[in-house]
C-alpha positions as semicolon CSV with decimal commas, in nm:
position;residue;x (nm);y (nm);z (nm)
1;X;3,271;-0,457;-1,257
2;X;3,376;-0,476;-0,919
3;X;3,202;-0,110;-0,831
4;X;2,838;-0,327;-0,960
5;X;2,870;-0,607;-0,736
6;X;2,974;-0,401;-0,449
7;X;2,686;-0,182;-0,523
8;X;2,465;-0,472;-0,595
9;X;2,549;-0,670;-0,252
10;X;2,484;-0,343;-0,050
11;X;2,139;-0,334;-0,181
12;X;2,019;-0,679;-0,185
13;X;1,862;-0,751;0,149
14;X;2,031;-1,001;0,308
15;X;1,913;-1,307;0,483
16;X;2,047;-1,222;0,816
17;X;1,738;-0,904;0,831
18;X;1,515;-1,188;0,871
19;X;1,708;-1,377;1,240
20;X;1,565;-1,350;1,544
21;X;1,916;-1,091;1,655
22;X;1,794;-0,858;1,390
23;X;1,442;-0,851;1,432
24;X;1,504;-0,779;1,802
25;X;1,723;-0,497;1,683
26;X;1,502;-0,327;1,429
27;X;1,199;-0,317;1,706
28;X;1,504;-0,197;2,008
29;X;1,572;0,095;1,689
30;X;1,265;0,137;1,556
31;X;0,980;0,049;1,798
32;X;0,704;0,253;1,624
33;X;0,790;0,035;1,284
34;X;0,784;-0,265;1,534
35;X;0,438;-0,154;1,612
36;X;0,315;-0,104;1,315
37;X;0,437;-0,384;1,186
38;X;0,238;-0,583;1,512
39;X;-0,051;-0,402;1,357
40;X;0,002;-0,522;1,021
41;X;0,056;-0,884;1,088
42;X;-0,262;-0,897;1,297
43;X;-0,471;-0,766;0,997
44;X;-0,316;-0,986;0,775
45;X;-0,371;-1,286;1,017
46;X;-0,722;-1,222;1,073
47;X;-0,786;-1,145;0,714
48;X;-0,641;-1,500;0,661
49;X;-0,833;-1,685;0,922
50;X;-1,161;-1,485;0,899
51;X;-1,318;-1,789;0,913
52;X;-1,213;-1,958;1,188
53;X;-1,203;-1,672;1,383
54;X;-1,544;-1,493;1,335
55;X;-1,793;-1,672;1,557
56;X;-2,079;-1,508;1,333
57;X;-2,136;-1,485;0,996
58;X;-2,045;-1,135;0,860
59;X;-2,442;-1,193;0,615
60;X;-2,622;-1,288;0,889
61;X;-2,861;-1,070;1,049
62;X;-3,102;-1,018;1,339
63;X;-3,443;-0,916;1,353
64;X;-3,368;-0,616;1,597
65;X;-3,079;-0,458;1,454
66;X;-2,840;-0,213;1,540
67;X;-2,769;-0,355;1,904
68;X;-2,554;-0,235;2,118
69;X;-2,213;-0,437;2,176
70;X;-2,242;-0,746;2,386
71;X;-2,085;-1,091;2,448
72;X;-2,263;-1,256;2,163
73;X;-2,175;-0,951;1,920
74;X;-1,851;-0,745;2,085
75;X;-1,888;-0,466;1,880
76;X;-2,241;-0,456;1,840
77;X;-2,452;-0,501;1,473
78;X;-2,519;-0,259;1,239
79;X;-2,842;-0,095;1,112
80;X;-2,959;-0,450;0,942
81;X;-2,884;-0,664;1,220
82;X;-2,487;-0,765;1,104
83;X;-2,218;-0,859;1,317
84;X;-1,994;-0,546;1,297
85;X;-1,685;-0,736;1,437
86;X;-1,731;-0,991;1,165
87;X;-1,787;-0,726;0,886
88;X;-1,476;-0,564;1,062
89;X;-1,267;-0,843;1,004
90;X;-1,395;-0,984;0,682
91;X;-1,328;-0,607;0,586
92;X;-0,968;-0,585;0,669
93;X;-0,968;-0,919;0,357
94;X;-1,092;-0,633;0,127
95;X;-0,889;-0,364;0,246
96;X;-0,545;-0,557;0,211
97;X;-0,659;-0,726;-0,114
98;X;-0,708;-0,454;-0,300
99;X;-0,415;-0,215;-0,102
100;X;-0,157;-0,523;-0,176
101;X;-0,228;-0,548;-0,562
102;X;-0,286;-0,177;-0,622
103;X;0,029;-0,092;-0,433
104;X;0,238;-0,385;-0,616
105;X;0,124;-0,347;-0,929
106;X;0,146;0,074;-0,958
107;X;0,472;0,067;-0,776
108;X;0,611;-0,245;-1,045
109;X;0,495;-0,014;-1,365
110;X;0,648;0,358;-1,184
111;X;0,984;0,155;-1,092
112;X;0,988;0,006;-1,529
113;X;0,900;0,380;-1,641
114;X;1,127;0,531;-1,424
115;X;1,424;0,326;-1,434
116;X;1,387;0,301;-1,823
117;X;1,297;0,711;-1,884
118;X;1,619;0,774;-1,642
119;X;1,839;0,547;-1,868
120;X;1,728;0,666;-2,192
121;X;1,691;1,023;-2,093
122;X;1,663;1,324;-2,362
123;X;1,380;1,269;-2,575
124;X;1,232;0,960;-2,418
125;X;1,233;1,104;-2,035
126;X;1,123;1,490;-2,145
127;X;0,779;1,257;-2,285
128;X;0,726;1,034;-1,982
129;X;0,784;1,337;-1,767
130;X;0,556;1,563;-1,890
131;X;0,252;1,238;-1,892
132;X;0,431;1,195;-1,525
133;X;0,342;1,556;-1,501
134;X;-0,006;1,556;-1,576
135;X;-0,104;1,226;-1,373
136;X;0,061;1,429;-1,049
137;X;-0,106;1,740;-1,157
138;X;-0,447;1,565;-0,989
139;X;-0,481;1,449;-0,625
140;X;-0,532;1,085;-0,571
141;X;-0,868;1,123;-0,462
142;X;-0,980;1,334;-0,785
143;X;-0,783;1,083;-1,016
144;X;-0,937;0,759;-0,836
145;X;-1,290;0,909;-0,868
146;X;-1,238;1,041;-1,246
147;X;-1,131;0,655;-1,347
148;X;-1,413;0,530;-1,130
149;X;-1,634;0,697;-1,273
150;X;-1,515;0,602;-1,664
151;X;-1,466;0,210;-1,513
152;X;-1,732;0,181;-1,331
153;X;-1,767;0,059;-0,984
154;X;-1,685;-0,282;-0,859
155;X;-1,400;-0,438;-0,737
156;X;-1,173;-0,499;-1,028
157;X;-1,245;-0,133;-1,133
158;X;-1,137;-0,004;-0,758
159;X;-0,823;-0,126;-0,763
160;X;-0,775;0,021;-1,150
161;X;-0,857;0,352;-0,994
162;X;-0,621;0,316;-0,687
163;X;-0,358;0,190;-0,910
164;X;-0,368;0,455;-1,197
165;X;-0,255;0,764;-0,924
166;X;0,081;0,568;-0,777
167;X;0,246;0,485;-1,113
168;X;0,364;0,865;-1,148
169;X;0,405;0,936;-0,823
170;X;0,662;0,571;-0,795
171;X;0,830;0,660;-1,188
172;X;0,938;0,988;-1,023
173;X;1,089;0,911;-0,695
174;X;1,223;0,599;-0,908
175;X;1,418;0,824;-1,156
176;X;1,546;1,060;-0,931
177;X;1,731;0,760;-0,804
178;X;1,795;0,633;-1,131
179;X;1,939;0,933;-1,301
180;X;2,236;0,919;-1,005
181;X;2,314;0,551;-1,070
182;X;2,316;0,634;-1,441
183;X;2,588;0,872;-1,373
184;X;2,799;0,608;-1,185
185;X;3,128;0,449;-1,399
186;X;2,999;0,108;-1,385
187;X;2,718;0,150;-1,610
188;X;2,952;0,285;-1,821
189;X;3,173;-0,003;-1,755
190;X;2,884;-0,214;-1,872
191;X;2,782;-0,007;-2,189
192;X;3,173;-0,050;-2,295
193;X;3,172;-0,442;-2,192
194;X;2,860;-0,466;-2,501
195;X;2,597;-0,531;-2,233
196;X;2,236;-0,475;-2,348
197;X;1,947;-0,224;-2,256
198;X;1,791;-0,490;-2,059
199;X;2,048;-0,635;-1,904
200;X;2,204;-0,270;-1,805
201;X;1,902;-0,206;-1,650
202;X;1,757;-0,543;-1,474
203;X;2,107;-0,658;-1,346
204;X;2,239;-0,348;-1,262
205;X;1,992;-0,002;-1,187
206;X;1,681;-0,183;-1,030
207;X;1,863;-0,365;-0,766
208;X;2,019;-0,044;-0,639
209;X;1,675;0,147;-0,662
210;X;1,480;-0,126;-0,475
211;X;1,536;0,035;-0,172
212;X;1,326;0,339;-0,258
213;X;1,067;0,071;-0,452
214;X;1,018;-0,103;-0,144
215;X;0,952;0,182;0,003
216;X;0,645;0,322;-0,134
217;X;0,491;-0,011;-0,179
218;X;0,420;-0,002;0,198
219;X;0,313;0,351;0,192
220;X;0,126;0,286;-0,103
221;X;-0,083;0,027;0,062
222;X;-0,188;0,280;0,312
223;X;-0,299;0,530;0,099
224;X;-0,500;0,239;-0,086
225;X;-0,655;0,144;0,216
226;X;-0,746;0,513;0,272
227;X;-0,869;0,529;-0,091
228;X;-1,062;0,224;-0,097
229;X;-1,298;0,270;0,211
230;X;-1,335;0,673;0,075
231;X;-1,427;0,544;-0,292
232;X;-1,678;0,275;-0,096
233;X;-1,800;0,551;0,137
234;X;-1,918;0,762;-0,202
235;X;-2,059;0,435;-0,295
236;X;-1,816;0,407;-0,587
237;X;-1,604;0,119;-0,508
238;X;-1,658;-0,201;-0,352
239;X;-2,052;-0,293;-0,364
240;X;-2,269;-0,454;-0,082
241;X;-2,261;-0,756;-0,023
242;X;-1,894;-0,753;0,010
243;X;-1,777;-0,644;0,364
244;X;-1,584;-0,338;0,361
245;X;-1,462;-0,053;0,588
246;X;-1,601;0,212;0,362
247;X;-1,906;0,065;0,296
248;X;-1,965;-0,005;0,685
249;X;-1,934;0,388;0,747
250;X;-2,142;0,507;0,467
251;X;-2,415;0,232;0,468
252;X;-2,631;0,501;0,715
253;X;-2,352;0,462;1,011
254;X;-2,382;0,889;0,995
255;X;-2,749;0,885;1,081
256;X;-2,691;0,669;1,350
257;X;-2,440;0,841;1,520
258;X;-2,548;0,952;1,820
259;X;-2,767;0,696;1,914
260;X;-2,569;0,393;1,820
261;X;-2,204;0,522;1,796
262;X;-2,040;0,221;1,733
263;X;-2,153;0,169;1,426
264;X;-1,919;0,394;1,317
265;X;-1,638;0,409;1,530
266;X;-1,547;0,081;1,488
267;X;-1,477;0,091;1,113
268;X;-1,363;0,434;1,194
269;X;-1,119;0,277;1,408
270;X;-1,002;-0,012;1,183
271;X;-0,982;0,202;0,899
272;X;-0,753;0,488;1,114
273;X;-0,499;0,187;1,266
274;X;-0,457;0,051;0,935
275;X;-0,298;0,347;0,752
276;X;-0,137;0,435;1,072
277;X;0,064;0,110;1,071
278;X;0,162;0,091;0,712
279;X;0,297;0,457;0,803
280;X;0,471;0,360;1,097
281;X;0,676;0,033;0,926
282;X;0,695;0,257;0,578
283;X;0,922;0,519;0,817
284;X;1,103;0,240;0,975
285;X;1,171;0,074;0,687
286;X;1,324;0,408;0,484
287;X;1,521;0,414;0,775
288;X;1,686;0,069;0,771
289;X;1,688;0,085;0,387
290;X;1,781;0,441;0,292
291;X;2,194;0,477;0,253
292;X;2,205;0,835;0,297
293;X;2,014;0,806;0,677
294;X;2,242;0,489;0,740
295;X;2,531;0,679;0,702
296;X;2,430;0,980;0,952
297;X;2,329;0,736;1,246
């Protein structure tokens, strides 16, 4: 049992990630994670604060809309006469809301399916594979829009849609792990000491594949970011009045265009730096986490 809590301390984060020594190190390493992860905390600080920070209400309107940016609105208002910074940053509330729970809760039920269909195996994991199989046989896009569009729109439905396409693609790079660790002596070890399923599993294989779970929760909220403001560009996800990137570009942004640009690169914008951050601190963070590239540095 010594092999599991050797395994088990080398894949619990420790304590020390979080000191000021090692943050300095992991931006000196990885300055593009330390970046993104500027951009992140930003978003999520704004999101927090929206309303202390917006000096206008992201509702209100003005009789002459669409004007061009200016001290009282910095990025301008949109076709109705909204604060676009406001919207922006009320937006980034939706976008991380729904990212945040989609990405947790897909990535929670892949990592249960594919721990528990690598420890099984035979019969069990040749039937979750092949379901696995069909879920990945569909892009995310066509799978969020085919729930979307049994659901319903709205937001509960949205983050049903985003959720339903990461749950096969977690359960798979889950097991892959998995199936090594269930190779390992000490599960054996275990099975022989008269441990349980359960207690095989939760005290021993998901602690060593957290590394990978972690992981693709932060790419995972990227991508639902990405999804979100597409399925509220179609007009399929989150609904007006609700202030959201996706909504901002398809509420008639395009036919504006080329008189009043910022109306749609601004959510443009937003939308772009927010996927590219949770990129840039999910590559970090495989770095730091992943064994296999700790070993070749």
């Amino acid at each position: 049992m010594a092999i599991a809590t050797d395994m088990l301390d080398s894949a619990t984060p420790s304590k020390r990630w979080f000191s000021p020594a090692s943050l300095a190190d992991f931006s000196r390493k990885h300055p593009l994670g330390a970046i993104g992860a500027v951009i992140i905390f930003i978003m999520v600080f704004s999101a927090g604060f929206a309303e202390i920070i917006c000096v206008n209400d992201p509702d209100d309107w003005v009789e002459d809309g669409a004007l061009a940016p200016s001290w009282a609105y910095p990025l301008g208002t949109d076709q109705y006469g909204r604060d676009i910074m406001s919207r922006i940053i009320y937006g980034a509330r939706t976008a991380l809301t729904i990212g945040f729970i989609s990405a947790f809760i897909g990535s929670f039920i892949g990592l249960v399916l594919g721990v528990g269909s690598a420890y099984f195996g035979g019969n069990v994991d040749l039937v979750f594979q092949r379901i696995m199989d069909v879920f990945l046989a569909f892009p995310l896009i066509i799978l969020a829009l085919a729930v979307v569009a049994v659901l319903g729109v709205g937001i509960e439905n949205t983050i049903v849609a985003i959720t339903i396409p990461f749950i096969p693609q977690c359960a798979r790079v889950v097991r892959s792990n998995a199936l090594a660790l269930r190779e390992i002596p000490f599960v054996d070890a275990a099975r022989a000491c008269g441990f349980s399923h359960s207690r095989i599993i939760l005290r021993h294989m998901v602690p060593n594949v957290m590394a990978p779970f972690l992981i693709m929760i932060t790419t995972f909220v990227g991508q639902a970011i990405l999804l979100e403001a597409s399925l509220s560009y179609l007009g399929l996800g989150v609904q007006e009045p609700i202030p959201a990137w996706g909504l901002m570009l398809q509420g008639g942004a395009e036919e504006y265009l080329e008189q009043h640009p910022w109306m749609a690169i601004f959510p443009g914008l937003a939308i772009t730096l927010a996927v590219f951050a949770f990129n840039l601190f999910g590559d970090a963070l495989r770095d730091v986490l992943d064994p296999k590239l700790r070993s070749e540095r």
